[in-house]
C-alpha positions as CSV (number, residue, x, y, z in Angstrom):
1,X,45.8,0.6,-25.3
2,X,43.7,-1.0,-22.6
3,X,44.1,0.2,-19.0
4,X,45.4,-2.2,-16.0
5,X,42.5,-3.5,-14.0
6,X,43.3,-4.1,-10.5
7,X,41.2,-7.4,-9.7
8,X,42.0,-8.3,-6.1
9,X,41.4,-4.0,-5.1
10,X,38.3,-3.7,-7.6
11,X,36.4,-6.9,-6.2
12,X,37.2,-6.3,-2.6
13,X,35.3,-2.5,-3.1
14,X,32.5,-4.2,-5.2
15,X,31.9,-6.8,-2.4
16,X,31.8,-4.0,0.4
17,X,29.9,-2.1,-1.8
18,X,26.9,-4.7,-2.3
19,X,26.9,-5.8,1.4
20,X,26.7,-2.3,2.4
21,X,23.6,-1.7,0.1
22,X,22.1,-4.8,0.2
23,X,22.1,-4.4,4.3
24,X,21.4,-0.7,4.1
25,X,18.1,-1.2,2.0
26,X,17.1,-4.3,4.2
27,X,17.6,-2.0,7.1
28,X,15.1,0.7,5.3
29,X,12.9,-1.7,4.1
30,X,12.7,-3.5,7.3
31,X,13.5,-6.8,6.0
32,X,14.6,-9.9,7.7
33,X,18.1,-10.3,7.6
34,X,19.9,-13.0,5.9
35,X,23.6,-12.0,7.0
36,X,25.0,-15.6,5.1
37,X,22.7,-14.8,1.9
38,X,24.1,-11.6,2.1
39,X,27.6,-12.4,1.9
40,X,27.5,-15.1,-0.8
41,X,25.6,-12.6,-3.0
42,X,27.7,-9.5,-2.5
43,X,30.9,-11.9,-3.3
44,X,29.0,-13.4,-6.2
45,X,28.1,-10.4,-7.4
46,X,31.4,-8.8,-7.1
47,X,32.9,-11.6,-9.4
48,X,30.7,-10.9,-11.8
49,X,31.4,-7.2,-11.8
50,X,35.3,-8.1,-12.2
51,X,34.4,-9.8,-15.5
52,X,31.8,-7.9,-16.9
53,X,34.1,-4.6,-16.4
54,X,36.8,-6.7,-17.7
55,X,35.3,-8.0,-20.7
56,X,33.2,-4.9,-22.0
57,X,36.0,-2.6,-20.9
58,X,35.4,0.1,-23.6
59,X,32.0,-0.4,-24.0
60,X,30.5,1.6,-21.1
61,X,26.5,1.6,-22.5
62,X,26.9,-2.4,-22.3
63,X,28.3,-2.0,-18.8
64,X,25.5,-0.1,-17.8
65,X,23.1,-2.3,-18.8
66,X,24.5,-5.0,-17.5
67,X,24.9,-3.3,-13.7
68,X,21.4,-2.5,-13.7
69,X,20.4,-6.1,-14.7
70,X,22.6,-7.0,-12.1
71,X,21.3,-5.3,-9.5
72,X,18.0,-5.9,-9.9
73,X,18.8,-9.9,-9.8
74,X,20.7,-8.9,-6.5
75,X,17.9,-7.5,-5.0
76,X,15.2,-10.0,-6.3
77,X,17.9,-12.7,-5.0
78,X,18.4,-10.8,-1.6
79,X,15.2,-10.8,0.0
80,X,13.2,-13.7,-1.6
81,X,9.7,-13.6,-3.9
82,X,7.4,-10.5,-2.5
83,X,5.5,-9.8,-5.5
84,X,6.6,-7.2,-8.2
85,X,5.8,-4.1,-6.3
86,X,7.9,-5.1,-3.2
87,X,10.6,-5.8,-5.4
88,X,10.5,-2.3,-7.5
89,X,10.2,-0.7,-4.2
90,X,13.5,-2.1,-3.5
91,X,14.9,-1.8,-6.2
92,X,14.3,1.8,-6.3
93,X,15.5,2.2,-2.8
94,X,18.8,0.1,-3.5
95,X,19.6,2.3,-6.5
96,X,19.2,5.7,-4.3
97,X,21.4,4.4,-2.1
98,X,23.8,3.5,-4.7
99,X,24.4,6.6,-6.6
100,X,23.6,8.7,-2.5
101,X,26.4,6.8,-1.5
102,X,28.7,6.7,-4.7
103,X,28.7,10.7,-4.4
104,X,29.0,11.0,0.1
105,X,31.9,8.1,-0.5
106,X,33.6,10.6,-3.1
107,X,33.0,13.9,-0.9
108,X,34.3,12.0,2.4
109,X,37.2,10.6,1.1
110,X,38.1,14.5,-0.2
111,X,37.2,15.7,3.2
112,X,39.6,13.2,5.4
113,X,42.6,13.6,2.4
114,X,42.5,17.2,3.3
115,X,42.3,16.6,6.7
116,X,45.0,13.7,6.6
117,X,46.9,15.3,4.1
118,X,46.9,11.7,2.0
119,X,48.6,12.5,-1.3
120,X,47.0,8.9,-2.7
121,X,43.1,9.7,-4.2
122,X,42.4,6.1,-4.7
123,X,43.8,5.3,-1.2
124,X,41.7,2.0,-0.9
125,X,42.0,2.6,2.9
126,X,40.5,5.9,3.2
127,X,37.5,4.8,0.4
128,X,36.4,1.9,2.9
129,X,36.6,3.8,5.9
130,X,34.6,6.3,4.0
131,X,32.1,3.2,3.2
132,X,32.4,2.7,7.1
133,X,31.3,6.0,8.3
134,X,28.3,6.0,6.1
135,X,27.0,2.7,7.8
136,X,27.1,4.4,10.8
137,X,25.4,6.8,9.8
138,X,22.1,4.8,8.2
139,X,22.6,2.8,11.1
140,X,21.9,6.4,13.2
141,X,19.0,7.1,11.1
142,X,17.9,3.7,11.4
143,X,17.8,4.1,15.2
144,X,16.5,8.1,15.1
145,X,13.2,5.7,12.9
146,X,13.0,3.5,15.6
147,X,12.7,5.9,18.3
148,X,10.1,8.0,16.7
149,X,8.0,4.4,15.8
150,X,8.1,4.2,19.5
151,X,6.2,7.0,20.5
152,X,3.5,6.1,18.0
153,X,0.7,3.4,17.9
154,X,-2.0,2.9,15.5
155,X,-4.4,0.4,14.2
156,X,-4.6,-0.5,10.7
157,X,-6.5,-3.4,8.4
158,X,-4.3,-5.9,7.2
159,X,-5.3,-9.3,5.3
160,X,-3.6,-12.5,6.5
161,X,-3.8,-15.5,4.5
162,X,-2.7,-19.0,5.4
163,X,-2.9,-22.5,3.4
164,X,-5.9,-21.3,1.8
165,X,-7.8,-19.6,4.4
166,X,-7.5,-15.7,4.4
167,X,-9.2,-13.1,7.3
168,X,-9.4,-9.2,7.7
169,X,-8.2,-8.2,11.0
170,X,-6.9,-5.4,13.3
171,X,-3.5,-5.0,13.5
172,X,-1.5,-2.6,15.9
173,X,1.3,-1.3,15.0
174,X,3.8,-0.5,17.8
175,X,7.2,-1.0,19.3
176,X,5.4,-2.3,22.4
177,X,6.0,-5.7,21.7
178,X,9.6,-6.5,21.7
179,X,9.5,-10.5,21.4
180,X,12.5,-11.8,19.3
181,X,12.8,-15.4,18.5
182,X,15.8,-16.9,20.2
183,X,16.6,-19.5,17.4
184,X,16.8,-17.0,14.8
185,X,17.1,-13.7,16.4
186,X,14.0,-12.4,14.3
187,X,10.9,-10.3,15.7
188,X,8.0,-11.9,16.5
189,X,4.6,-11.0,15.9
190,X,1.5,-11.8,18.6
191,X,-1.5,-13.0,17.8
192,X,-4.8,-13.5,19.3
193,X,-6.2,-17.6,19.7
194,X,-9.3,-16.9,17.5
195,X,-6.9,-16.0,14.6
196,X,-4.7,-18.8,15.3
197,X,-8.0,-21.4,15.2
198,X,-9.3,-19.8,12.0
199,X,-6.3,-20.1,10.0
200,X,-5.5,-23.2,11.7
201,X,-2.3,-22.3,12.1
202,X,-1.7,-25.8,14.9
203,X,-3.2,-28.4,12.4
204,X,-0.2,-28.6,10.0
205,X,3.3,-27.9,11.7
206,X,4.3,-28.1,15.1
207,X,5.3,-24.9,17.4
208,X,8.1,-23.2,18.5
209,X,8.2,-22.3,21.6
210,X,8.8,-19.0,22.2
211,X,9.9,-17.4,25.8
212,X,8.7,-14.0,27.1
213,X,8.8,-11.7,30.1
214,X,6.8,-8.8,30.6
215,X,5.8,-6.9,33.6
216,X,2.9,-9.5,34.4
217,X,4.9,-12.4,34.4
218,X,7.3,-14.6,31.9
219,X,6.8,-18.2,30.3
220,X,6.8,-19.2,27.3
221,X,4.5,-18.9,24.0
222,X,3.9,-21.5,21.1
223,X,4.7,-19.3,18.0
224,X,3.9,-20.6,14.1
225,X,5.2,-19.4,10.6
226,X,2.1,-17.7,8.9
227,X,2.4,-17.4,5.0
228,X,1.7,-13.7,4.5
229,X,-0.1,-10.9,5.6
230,X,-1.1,-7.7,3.5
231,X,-1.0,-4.3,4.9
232,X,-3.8,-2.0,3.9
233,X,-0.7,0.0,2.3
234,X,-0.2,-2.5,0.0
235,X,3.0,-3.9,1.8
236,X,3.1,-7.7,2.2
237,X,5.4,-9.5,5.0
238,X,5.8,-13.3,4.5
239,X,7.0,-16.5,6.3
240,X,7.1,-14.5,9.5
241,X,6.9,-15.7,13.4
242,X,3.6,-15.4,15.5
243,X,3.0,-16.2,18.7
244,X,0.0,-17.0,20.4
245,X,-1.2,-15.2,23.2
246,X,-4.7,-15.8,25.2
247,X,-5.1,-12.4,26.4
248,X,-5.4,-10.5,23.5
249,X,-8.3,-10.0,21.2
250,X,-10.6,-10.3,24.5
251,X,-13.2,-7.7,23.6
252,X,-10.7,-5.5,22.0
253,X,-11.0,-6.0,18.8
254,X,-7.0,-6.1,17.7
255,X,-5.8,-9.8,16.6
256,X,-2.2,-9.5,16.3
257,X,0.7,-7.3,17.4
258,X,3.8,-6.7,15.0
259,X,6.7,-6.3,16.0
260,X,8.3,-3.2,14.1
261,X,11.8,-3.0,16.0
């Protein structure tokens, strides 16, 4: 005898479910985030959850299969081509937070039925406001990240490469720099002008210009997409925002600033 599947209930709790991960990892990965790309996947993904479940209903080792073929898709589709590494990194993370979050969403929803007295255990209600408070809470430890980043700075080596033409530079890492692209509400890094001449970054696309204020002044900067850059830790950021700035790299030896926040 095959058991009722509630459709419209199970893909509304798959699609919160793969937003909630697939934002939660970006968040711990610090990845740019694509809130539309986001969306359409998690509701893609949910679909396809309703049929696989429905379809291979009794055959669970199939189903398993499947959900971790899926999600590694998800994740590959989520935050674009990084390389293999970037992508089992996120991978790993995304399935942590999957079965760390499967088990808090299980022992919250106990915790407010006994506190709300709710007779119902698959209350759909309390399960997403269970989902709910556990996005605060990464969101909290997100922040709690942040504000110890802040009290750090260091230098590291980092490879950028760009149409062709690659350089080792200096790269400090601090929460100093604050810049954030109005257009697309991302961070953006600062560069020095010798970095932006050798990779001749000007030569083949036009740029954006970006305003600033800081406690000499405001105006604005002329900011380009750079293809990648690699980290001396092996981590590799691409397509990302620069902006060009004529004070730094002066004698100091650092050619670009990230922006971490």
């Amino acid at each position: 005898m095959k058991t009722y599947l509630y459709v419209d209930f199970y893909f509304i709790l798959n699609f919160t479910m793969n937003l909630y991960l697939i934002m939660v990892t970006a968040m711990l990965r610090q990845k740019k985030c694509h809130f539309l790309r986001f969306v359409v996947l998690s509701g893609i993904g949910a679909l396809f959850s309703v049929f696989v479940t429905y379809y291979l209903w009794e055959q669970l080792s199939f189903q398993m299969a499947v959900a971790l073929l899926q999600m590694g898709v998800l994740v590959y589709l989520a935050y674009g081509r990084e390389g293999i590494r970037i992508w089992a990194g996120d991978l790993m993370v995304f399935l942590f937070l999957a079965f760390f979050t499967g088990g808090l969403v299980g022992a919250v929803q106990g915790f407010l039925m006994r506190i709300l007295q709710e007779e119902k255990a698959d209350s759909i209600g309390l399960i997403f406001l269970s989902i709910f408070l556990l996005f605060l809470l990464f969101l909290l430890f997100r922040f709690t990240l942040i504000r110890q980043g802040q009290r750090q700075k260091s230098i590291r080596w980092a490879k950028v490469v760009h149409e062709g033409r690659e350089m080792e530079i200096q790269v400090l890492y601090d929460t100093g720099n604050q810049l954030v692209s109005p257009y697309t509400g991302e961070g953006v890094a600062i560069i020095s002008e010798e970095l932006a001449k050798t990779l001749g970054l000007g030569n083949s696309q036009r740029p954006v210009l970006i305003p600033f204020h800081s406690i000499g002044g405001s105006g604005l900067l002329k900011a380009y997409r750079m293809q990648e850059m690699w980290m001396e830790d092996g981590t590799c950021r691409k397509n990302f925002l620069a902006a060009v700035s004529e004070n730094l790299g002066e004698g100091q030896g650092i050619q670009m600033i990230l922006n971490i926040t």
